[in-house]
Biopython code that builds the backbone (N, CA, C, O; Angstrom):
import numpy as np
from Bio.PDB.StructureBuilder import StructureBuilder

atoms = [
    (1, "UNK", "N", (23.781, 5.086, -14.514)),
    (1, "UNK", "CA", (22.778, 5.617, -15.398)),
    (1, "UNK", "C", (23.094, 5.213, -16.844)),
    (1, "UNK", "O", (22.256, 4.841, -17.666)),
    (2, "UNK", "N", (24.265, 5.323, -17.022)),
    (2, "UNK", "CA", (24.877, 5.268, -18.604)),
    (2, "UNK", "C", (24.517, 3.426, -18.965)),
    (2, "UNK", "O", (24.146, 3.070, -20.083)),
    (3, "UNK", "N", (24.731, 2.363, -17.704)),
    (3, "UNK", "CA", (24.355, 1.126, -18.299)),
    (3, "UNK", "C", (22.526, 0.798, -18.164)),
    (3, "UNK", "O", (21.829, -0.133, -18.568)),
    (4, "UNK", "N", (22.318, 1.662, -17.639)),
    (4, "UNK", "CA", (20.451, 1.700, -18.078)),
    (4, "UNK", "C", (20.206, 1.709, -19.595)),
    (4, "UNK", "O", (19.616, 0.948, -20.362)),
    (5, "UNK", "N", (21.077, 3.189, -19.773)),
    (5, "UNK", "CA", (20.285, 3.558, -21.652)),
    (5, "UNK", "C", (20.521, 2.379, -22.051)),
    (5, "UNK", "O", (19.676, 1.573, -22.443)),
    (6, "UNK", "N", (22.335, 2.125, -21.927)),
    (6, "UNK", "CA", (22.500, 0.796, -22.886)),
    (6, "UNK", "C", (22.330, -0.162, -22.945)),
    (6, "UNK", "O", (22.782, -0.811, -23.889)),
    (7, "UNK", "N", (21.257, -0.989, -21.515)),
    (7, "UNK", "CA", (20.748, -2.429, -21.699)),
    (7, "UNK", "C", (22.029, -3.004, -20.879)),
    (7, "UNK", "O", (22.212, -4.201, -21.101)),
    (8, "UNK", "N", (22.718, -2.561, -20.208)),
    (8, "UNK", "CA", (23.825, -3.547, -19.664)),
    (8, "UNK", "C", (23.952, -3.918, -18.601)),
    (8, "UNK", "O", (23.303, -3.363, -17.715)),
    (9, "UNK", "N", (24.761, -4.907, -18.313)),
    (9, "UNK", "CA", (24.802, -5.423, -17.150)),
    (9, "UNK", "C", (23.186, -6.105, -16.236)),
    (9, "UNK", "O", (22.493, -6.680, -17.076)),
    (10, "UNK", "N", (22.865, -6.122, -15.542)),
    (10, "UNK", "CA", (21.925, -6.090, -14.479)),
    (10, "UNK", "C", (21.041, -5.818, -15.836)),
    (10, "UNK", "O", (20.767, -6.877, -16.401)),
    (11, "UNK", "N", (20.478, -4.532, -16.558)),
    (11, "UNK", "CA", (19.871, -4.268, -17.543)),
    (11, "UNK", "C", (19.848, -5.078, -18.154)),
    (11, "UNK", "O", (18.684, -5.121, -18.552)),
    (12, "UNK", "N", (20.550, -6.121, -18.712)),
    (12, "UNK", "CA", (20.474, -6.632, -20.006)),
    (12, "UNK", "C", (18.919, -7.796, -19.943)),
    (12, "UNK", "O", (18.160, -8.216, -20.816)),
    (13, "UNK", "N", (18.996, -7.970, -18.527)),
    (13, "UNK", "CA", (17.640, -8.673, -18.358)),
    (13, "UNK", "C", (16.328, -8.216, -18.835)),
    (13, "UNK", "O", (15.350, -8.917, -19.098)),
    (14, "UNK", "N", (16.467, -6.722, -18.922)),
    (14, "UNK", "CA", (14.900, -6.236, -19.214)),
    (14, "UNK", "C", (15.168, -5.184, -20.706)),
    (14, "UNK", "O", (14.216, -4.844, -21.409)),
    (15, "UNK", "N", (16.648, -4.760, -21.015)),
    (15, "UNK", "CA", (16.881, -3.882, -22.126)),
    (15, "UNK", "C", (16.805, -2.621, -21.581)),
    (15, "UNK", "O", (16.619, -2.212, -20.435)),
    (16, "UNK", "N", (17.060, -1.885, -23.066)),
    (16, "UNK", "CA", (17.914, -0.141, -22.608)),
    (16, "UNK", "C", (16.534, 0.064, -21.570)),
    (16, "UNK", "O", (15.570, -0.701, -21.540)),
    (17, "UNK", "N", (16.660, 0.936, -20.983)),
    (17, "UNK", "CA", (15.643, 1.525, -19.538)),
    (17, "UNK", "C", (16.385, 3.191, -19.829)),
    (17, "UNK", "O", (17.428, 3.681, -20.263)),
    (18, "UNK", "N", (14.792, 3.697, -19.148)),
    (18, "UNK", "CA", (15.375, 4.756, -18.786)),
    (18, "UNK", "C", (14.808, 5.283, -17.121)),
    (18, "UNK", "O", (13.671, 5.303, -16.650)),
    (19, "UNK", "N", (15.882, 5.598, -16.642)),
    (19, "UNK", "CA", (15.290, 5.133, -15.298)),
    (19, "UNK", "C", (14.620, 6.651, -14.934)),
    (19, "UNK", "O", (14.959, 7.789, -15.260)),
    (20, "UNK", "N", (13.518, 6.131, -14.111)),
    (20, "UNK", "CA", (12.652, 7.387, -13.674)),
    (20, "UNK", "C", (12.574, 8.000, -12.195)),
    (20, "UNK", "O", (11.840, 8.941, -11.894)),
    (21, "UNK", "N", (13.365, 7.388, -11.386)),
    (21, "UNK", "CA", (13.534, 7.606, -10.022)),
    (21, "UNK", "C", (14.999, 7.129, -9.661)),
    (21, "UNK", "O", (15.589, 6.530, -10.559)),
    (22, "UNK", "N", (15.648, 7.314, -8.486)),
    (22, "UNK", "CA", (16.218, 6.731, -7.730)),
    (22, "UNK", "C", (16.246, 7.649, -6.028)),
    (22, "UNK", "O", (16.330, 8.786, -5.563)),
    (23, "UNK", "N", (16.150, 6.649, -5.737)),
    (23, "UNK", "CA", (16.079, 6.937, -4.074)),
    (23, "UNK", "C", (16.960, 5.818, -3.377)),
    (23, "UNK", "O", (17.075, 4.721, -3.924)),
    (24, "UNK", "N", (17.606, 6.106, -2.119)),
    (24, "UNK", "CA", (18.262, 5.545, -1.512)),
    (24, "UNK", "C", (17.597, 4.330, -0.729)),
    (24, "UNK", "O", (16.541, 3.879, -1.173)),
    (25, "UNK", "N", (18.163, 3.781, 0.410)),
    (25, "UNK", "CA", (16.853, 2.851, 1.070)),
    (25, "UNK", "C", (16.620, 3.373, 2.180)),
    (25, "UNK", "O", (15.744, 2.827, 2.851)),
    (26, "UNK", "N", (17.230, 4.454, 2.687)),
    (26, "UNK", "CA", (16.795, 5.942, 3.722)),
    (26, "UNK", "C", (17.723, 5.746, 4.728)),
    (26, "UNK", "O", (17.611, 6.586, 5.620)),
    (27, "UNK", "N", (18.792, 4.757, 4.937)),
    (27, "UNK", "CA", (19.668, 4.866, 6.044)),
    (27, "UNK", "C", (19.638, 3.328, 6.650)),
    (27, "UNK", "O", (18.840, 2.518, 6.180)),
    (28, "UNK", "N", (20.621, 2.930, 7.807)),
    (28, "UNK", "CA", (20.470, 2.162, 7.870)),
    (28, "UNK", "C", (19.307, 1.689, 8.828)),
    (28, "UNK", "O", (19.054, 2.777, 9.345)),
    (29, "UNK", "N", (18.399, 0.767, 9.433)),
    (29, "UNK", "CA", (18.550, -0.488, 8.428)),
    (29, "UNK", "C", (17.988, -0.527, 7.415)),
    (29, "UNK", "O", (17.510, -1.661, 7.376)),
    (30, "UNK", "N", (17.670, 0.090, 6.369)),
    (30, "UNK", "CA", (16.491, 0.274, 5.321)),
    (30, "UNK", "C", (15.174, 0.320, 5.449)),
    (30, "UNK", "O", (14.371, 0.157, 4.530)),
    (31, "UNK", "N", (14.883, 0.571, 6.739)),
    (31, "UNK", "CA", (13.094, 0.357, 6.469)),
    (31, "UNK", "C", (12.542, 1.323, 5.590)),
    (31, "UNK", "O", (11.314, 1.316, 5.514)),
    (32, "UNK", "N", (13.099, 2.070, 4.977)),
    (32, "UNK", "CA", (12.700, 2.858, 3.734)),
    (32, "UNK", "C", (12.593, 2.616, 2.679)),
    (32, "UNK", "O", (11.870, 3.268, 1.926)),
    (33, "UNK", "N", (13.158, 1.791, 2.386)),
    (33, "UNK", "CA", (13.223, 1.482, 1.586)),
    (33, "UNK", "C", (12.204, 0.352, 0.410)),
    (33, "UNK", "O", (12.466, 0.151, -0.775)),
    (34, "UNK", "N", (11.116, -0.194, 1.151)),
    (34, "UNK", "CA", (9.616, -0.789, 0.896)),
    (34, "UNK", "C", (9.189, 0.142, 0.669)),
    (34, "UNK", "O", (8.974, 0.416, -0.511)),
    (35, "UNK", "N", (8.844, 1.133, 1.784)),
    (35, "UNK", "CA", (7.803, 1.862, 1.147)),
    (35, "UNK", "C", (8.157, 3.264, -0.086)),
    (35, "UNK", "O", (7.354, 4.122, -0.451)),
    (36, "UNK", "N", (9.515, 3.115, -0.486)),
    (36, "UNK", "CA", (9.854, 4.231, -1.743)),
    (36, "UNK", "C", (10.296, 2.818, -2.872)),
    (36, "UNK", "O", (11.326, 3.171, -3.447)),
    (37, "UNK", "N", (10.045, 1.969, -3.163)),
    (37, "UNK", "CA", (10.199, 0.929, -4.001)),
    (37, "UNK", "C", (8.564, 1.097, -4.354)),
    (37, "UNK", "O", (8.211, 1.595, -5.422)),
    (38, "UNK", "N", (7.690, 0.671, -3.435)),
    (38, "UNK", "CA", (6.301, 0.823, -3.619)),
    (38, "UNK", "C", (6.079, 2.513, -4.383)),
    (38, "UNK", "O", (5.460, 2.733, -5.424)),
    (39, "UNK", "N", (6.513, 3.150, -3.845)),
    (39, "UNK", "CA", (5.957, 4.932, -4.171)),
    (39, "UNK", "C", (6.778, 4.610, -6.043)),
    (39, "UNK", "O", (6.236, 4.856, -7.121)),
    (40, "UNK", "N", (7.779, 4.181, -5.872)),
    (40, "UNK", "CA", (8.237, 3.832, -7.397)),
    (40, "UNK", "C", (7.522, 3.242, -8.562)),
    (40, "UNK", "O", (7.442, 3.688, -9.706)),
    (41, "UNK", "N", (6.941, 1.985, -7.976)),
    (41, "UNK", "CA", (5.830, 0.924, -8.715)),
    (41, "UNK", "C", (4.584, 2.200, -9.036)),
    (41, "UNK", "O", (4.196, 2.471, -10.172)),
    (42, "UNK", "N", (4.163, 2.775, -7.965)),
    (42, "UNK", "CA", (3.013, 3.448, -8.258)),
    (42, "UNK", "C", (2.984, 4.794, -9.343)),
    (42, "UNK", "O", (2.172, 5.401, -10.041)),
    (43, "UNK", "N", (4.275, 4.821, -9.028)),
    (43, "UNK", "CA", (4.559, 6.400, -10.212)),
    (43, "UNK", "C", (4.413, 5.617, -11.695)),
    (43, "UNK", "O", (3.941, 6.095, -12.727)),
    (44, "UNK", "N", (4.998, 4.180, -11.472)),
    (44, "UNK", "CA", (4.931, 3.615, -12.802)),
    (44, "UNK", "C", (6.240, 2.936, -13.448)),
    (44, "UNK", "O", (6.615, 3.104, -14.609)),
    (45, "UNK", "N", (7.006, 1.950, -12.244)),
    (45, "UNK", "CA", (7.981, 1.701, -12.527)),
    (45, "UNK", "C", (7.726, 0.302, -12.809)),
    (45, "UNK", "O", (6.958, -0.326, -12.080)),
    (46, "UNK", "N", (8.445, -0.386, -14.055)),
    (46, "UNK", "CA", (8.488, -1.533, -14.739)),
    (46, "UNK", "C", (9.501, -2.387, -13.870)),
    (46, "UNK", "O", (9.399, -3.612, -13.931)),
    (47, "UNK", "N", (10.402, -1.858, -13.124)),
    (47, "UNK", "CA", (11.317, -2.875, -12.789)),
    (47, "UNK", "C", (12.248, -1.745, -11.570)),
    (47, "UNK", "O", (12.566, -0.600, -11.893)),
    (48, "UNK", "N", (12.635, -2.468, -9.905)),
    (48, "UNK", "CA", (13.335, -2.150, -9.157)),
    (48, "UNK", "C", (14.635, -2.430, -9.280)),
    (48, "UNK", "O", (14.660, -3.656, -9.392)),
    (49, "UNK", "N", (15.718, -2.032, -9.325)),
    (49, "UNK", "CA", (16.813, -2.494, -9.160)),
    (49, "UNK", "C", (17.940, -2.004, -7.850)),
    (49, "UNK", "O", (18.563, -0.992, -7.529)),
    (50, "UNK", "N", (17.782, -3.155, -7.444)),
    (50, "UNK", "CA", (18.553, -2.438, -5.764)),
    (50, "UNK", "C", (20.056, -2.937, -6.240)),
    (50, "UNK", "O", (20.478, -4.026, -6.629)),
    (51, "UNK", "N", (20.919, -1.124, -5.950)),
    (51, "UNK", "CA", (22.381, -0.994, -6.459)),
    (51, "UNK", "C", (23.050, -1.809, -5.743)),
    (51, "UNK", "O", (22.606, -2.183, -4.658)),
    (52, "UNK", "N", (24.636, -2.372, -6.383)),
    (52, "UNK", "CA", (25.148, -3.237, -6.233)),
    (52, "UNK", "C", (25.612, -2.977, -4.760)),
    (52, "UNK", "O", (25.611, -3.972, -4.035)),
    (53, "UNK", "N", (25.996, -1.823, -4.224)),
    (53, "UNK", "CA", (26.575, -1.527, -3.044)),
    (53, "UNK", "C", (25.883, -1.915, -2.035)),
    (53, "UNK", "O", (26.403, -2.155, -0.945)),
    (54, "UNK", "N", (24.335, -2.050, -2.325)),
    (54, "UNK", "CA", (24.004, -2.892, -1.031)),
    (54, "UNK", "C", (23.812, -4.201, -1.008)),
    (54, "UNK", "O", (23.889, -4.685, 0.121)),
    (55, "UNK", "N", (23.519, -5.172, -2.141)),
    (55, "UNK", "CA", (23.377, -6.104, -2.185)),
    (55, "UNK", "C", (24.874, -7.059, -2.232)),
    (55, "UNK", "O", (25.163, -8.134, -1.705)),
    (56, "UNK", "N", (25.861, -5.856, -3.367)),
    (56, "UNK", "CA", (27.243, -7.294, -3.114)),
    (56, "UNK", "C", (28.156, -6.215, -2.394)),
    (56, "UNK", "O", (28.761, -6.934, -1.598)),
    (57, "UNK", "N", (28.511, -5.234, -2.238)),
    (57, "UNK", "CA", (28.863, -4.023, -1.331)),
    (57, "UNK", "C", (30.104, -3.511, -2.449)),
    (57, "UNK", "O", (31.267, -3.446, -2.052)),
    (58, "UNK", "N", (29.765, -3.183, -3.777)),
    (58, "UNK", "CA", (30.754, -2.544, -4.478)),
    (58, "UNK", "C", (30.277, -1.276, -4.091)),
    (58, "UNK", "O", (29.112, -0.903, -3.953)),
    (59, "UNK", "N", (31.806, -0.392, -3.865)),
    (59, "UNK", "CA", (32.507, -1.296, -4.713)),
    (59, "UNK", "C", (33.600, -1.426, -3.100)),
    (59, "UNK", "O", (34.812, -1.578, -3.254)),
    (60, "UNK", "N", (33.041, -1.350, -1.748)),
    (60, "UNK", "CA", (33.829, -1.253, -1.061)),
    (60, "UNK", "C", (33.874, -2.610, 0.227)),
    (60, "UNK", "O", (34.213, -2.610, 1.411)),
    (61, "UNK", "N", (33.348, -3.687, -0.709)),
    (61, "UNK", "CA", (33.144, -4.787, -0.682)),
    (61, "UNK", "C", (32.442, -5.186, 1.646)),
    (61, "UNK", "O", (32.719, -5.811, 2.670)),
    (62, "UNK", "N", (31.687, -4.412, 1.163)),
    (62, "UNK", "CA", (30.891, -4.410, 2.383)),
    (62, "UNK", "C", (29.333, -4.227, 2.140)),
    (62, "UNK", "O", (28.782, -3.129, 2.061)),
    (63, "UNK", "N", (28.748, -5.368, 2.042)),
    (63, "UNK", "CA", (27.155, -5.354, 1.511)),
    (63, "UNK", "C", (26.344, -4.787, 2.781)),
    (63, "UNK", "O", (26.698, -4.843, 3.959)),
    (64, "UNK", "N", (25.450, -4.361, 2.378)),
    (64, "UNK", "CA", (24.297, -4.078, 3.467)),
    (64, "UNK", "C", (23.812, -5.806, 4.100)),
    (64, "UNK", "O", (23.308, -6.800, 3.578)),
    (65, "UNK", "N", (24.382, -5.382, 5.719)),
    (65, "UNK", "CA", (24.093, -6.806, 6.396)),
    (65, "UNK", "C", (22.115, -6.998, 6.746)),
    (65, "UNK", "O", (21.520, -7.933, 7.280)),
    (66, "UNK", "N", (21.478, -5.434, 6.062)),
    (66, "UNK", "CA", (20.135, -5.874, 6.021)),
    (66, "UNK", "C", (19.639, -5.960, 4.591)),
    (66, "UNK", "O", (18.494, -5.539, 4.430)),
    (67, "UNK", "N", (20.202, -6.370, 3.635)),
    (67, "UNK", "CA", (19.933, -6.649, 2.612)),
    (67, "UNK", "C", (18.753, -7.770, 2.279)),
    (67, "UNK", "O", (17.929, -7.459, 1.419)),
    (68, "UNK", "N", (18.684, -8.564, 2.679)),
    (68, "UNK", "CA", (17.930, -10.286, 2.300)),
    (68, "UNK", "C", (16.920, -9.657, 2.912)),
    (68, "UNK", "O", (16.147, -9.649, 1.954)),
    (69, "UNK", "N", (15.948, -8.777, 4.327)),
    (69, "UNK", "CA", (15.566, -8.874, 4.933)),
    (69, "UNK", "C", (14.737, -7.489, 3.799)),
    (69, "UNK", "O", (13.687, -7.740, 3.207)),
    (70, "UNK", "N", (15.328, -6.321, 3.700)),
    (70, "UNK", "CA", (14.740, -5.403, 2.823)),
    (70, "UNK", "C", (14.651, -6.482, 1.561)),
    (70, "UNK", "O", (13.420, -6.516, 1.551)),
    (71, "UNK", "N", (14.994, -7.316, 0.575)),
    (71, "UNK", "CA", (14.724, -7.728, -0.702)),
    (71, "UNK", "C", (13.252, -8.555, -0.176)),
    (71, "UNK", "O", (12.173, -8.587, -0.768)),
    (72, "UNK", "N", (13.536, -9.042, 0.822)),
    (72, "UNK", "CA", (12.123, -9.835, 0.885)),
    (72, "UNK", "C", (10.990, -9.338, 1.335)),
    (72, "UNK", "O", (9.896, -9.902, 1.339)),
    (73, "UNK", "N", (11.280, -8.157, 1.759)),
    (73, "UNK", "CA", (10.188, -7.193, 2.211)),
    (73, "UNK", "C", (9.237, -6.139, 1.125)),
    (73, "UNK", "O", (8.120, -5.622, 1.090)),
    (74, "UNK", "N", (10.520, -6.220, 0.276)),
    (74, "UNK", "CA", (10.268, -4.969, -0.985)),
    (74, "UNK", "C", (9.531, -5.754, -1.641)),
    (74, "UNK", "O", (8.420, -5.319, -1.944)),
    (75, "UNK", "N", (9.998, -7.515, -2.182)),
    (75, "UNK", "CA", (9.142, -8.404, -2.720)),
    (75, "UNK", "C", (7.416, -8.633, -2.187)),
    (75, "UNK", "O", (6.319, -8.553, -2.740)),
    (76, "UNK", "N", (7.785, -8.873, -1.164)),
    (76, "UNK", "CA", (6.156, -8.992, -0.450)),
    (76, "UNK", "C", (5.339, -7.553, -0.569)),
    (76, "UNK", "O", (4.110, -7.596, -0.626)),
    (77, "UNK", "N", (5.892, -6.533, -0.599)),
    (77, "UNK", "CA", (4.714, -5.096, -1.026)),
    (77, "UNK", "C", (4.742, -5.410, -2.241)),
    (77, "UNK", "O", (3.599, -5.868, -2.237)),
    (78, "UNK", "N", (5.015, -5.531, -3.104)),
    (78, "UNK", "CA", (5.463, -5.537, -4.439)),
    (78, "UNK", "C", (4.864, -6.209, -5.211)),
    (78, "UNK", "O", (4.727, -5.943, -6.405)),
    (79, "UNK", "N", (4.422, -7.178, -4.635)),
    (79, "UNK", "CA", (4.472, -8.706, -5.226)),
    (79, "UNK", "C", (5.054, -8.930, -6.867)),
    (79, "UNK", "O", (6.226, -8.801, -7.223)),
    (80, "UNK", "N", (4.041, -9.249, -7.617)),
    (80, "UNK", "CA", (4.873, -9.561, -8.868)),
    (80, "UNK", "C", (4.920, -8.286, -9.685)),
    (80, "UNK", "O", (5.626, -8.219, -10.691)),
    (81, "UNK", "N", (4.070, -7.131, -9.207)),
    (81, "UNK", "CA", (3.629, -6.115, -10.075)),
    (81, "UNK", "C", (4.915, -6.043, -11.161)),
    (81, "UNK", "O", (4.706, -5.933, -12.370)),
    (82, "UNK", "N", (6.220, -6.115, -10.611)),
    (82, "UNK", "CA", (7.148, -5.529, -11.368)),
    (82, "UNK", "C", (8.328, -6.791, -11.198)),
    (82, "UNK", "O", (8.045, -7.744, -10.473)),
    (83, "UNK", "N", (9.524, -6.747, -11.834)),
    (83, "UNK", "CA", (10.655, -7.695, -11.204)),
    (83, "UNK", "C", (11.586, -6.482, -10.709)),
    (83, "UNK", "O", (11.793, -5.324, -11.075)),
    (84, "UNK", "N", (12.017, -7.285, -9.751)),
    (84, "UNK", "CA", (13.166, -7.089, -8.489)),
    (84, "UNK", "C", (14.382, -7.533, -9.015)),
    (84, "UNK", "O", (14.205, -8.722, -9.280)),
    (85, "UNK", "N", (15.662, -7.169, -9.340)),
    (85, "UNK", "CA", (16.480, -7.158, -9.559)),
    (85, "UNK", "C", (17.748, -6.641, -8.591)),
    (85, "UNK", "O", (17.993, -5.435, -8.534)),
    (86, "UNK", "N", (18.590, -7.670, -7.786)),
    (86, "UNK", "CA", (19.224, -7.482, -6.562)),
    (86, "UNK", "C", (20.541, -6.811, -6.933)),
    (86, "UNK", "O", (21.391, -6.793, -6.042)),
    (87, "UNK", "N", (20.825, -6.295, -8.026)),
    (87, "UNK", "CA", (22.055, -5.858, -8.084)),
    (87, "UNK", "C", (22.163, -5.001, -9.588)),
    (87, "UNK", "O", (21.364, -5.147, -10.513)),
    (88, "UNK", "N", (23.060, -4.300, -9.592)),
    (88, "UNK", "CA", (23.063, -3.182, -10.793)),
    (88, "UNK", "C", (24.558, -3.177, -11.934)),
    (88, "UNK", "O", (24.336, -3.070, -13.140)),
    (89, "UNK", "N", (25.249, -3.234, -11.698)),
    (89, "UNK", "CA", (26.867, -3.054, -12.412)),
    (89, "UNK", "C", (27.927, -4.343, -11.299)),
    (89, "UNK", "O", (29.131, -4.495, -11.508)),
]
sb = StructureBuilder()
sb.init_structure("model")
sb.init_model(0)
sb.init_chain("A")
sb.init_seg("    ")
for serial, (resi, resn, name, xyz) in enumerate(atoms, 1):
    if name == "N":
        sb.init_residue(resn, " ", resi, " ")
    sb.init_atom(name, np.array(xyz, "f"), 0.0, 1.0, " ", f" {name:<3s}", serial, name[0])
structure = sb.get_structure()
């Protein structure tokens, strides 16, 4: 949360944020995770950012092995409305 305010990391692409949701991707394999990315966009979110733990698996260096499959899924509901950002800190 603290590198949102300050624009960092992953942030620095879009600047300070203040984030208005977070939700998990509902378990494994994520199929929840499209449709609460979408419920996000619609509340009015400028930008997704899926946390580092599933995409590079910090910090316990075990990524979500359905990762690529939810990013390209979240992309296709999504389309450009917003940018997708695969990782956080």
């Amino acid at each position: 949360m603290k590198v949102a305010a300050e624009g960092k990391f992953a942030f620095e692409e879009i600047g300070t944020s203040e984030i208005i949701g977070f939700v998990s991707c509902g378990g494994c394999p994520g199929k929840k995770a499209v449709t609460r990315a979408k419920m996000m966009v619609d509340r009015g979110a400028e930008a997704i950012l899926v946390a580092s733990c599933i995409s590079k698996g910090n910090p316990i260096g075990f990524p979500c092995p359905h990762y690529e499959k939810m990013q390209e899924s979240i992309e296709k509901k999504i389309g450009t409305q917003v940018k997708l950002i695969g990782w956080t800190h």
